[in-house]
C-alpha positions in Angstrom: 42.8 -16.9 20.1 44.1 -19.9 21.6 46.4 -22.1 19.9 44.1 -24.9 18.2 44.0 -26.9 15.0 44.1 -24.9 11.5 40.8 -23.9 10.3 39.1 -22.5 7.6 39.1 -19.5 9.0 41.9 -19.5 10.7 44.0 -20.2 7.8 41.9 -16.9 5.9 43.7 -15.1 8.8 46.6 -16.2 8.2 46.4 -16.0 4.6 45.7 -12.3 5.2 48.5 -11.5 7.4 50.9 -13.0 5.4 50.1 -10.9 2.6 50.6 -7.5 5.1 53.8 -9.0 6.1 55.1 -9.3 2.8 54.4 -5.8 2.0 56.7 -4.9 4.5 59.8 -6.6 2.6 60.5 -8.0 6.1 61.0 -11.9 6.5 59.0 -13.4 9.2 61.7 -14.7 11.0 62.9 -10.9 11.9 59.6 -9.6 12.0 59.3 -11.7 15.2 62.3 -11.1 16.2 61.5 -7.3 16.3 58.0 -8.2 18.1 59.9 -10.2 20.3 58.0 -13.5 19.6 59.3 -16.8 18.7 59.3 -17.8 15.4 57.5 -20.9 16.2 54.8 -18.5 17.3 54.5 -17.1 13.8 54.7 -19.7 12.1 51.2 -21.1 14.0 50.0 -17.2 13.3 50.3 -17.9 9.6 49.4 -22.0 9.6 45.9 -20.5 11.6 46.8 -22.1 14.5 46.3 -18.8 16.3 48.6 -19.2 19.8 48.0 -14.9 19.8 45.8 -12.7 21.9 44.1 -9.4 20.0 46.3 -7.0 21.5 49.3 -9.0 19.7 47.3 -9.0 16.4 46.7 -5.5 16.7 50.7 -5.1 17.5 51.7 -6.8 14.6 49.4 -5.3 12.4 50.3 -1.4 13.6 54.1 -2.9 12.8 53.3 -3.5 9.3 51.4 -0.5 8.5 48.7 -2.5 7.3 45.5 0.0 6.1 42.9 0.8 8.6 40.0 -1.6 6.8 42.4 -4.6 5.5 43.0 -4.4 9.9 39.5 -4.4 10.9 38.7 -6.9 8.3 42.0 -9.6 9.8 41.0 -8.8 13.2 37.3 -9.9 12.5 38.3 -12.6 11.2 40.5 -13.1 14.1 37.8 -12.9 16.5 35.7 -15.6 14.7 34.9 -19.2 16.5 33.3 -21.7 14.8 33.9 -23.9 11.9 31.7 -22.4 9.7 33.1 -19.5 7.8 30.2 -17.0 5.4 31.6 -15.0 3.0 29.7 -12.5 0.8 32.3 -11.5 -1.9 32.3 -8.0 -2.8 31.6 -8.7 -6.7 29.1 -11.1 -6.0 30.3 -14.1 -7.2 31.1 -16.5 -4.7 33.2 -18.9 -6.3 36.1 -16.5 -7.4 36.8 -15.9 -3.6 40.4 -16.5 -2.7 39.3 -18.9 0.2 38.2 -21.1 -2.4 40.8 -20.8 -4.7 43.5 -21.3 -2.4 41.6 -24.7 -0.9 41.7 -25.8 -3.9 45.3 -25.7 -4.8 46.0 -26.9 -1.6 43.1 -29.9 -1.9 45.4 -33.5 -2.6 41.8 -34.7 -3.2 38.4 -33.1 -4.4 34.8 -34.5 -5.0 32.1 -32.6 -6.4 28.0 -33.1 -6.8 26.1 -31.5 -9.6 23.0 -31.3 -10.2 21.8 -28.9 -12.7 25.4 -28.0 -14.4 28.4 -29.8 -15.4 30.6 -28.9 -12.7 32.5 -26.0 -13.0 36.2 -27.3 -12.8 34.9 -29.5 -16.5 33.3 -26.8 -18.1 34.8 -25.4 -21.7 35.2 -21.4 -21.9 32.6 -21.4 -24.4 30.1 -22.9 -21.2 31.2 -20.9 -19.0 31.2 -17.8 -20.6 27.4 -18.7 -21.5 26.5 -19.6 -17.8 28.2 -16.5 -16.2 26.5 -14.0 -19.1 23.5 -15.5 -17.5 24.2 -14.8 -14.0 22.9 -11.5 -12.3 27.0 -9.8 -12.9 27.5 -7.0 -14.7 27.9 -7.0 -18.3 31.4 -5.4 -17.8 32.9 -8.1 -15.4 31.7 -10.9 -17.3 34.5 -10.9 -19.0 37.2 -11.0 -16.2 34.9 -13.8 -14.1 35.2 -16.1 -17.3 39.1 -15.3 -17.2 38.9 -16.4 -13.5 37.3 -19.4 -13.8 38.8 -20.6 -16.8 42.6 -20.2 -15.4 41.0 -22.2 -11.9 40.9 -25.4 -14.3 44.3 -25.7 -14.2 44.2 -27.3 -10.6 43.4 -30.7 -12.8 46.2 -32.4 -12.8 48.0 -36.1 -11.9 49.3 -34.8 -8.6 46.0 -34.7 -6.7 42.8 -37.2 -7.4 39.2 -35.9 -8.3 35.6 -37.1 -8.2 32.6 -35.4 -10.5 29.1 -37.1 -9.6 26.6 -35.4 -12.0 23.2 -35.7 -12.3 22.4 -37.0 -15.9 19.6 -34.0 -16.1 23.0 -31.6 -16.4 24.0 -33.6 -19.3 20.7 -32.7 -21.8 20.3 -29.1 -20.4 21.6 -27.5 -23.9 23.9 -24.6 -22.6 25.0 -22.5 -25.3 23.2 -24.0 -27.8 23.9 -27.3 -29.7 27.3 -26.5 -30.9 28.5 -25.4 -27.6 26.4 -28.5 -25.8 28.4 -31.1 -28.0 32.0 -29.3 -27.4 31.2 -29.6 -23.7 30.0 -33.4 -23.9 32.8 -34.3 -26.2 35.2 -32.7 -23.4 34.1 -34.5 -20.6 34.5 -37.7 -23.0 38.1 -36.7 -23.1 38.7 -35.4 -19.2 37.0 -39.2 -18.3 40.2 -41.2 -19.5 42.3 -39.6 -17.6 43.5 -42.1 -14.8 42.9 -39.2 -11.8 39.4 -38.3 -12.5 36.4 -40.0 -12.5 33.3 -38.4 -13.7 30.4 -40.9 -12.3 26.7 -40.1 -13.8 23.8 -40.5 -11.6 20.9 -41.7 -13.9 17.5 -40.1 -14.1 15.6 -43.2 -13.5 16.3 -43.7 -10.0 14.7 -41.0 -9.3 14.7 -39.5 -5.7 17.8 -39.6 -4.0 20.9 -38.0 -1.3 21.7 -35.1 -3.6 18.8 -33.5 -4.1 19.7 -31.2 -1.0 21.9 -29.4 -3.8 25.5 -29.0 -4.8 28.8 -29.1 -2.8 32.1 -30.4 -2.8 34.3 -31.9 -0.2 38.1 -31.3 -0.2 40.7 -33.2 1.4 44.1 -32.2 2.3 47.3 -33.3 3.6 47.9 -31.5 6.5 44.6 -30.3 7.3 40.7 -31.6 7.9 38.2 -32.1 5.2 36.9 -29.1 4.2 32.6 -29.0 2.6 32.2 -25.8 0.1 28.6 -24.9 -0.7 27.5 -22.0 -2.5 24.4 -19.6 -3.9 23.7 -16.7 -4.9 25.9 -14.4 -3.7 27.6 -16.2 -0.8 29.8 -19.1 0.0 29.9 -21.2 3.1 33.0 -23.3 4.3 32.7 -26.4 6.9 35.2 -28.2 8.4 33.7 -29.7 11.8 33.4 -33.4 11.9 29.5 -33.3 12.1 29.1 -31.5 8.9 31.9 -33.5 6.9 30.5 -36.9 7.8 27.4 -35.8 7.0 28.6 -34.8 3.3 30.6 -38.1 3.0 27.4 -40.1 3.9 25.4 -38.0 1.0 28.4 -38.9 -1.5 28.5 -42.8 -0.3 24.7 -43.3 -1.4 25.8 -40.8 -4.6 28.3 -43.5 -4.9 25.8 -46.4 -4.2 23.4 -45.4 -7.1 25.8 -44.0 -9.6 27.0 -45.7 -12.9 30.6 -46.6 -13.2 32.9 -45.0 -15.1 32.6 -46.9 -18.4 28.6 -46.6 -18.4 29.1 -43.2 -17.9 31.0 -43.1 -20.6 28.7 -44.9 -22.6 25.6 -42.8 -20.9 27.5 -39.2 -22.5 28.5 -40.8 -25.9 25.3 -41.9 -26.9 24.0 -37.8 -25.8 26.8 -36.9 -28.0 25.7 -39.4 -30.8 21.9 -37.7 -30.6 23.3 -34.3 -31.4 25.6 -35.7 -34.7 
């Protein structure tokens, strides 16, 4: 893999021989020391910057003692071009993947579409526990995937800025029930004051319009390119070519275009909220 600029995928790479390194109690500064590399090399190893051929991959790996499928899975992932990265998680439910997760710690700036849902970062434990009992999971993992997305809300803090555009039809689609449906209102009512997020309502009356395509989000980072997340069913796709991400920017400028401030969306929540008193 030649040395290029980090990518999705090469930064899941890099993620994943990190973690085999570690388990070796060795620091990476001897470890390439002992492979006879420069540390400068491992360092754009682990970044995803690759500047490695397969047979030094495979070298490294062997060195560690990584497990036979954790070393086809890195060097699969090694041997991927492209800047569009599928996964199918293994329990089915793409947005606990740790791609995701760690993008999103990493993200200094996130916007997100919604159409059918409040978006998932806003959502109350009592929401999502109701939307992930209706997903096709097993009953004995619902638990544990509420857990997971619950503790991914934590990401919402001052040090990074967020966007929510959501469709106004998400608003009066009563999940949970009526008690649960106010909580949820009444919490994005209190996540909309704070000064680094802005939840912006798109009204039904316009009718047609960009985000109809479906859901996604668009991260932005400080050392790396954007990065587009969409997901269904049981996969997750990641983008980060320029093509795609302008492409999602231009949906999110006419989102922006037709979309009610923040105070009328305020106003537009409140007076759902008031209909339920």
């Amino acid at each position: 893999m030649p040395k290029r600029s980090s990518s999705v995928v090469g930064r899941e790479f890099g993620n994943g021989v990190r973690v085999a390194i570690e388990r070796t109690g060795l620091t990476q500064r001897r470890l390439a020391e002992l492979l006879g590399w420069h540390e400068a090399k491992m360092s754009d190893l682990l970044a995803g910057k690759g500047g490695v051929n397969e047979v030094e991959v495979a070298t490294l790996l062997a060195y560690c003692r990584t497990p036979l499928e954790e070393r086809e899975a890195l060097l699969a992932l090694f041997r991927e071009s492209g800047n569009v990265y599928l996964q199918v998680p293994d329990d089915g439910v793409p947005d606990q993947v740790r791609t995701l997760i760690n993008h999103e710690k990493d993200a200094e700036e996130i916007t997100c579409w919604s159409m059918i849902l409040v978006p998932g970062l806003l959502q109350i434990p009592e929401y999502i526990n109701v939307v992930t009992e209706a997903a096709p999971i097993e009953a004995e993992d619902v638990p544990a995937v509420v857990a997971a997305r619950i503790a991914r809300a934590k990401i919402l803090d001052y040090s990074r800025t967020f966007t929510f555009y959501v469709h106004e039809q998400a608003l009066w689609l009563p999940v949970g029930g009526e008690e649960v449906w106010r909580e949820q209102l009444a919490h994005l009512l209190r996540m909309s004051v704070r000064t680094y997020i802005s939840i912006r309502i798109i009204p039904r009356s316009i009718g047609m319009h960009a985000g109809t395509s479906g859901d996604f989000r668009l991260m932005k980072f400080p050392k790396f390119p954007p990065v587009v997340y969409i997901e269904s069913l049981k996969c997750c796709l990641f983008f980060d070519d320029g093509e795609t991400v302008d492409t999602y920017e231009t949906i999110l400028k006419d989102l922006a275009a037709v979309a009610l401030d923040e105070e009328q969306s305020r106003a537009v929540i409140n007076s759902i909220l008031e209909g339920l008193q």
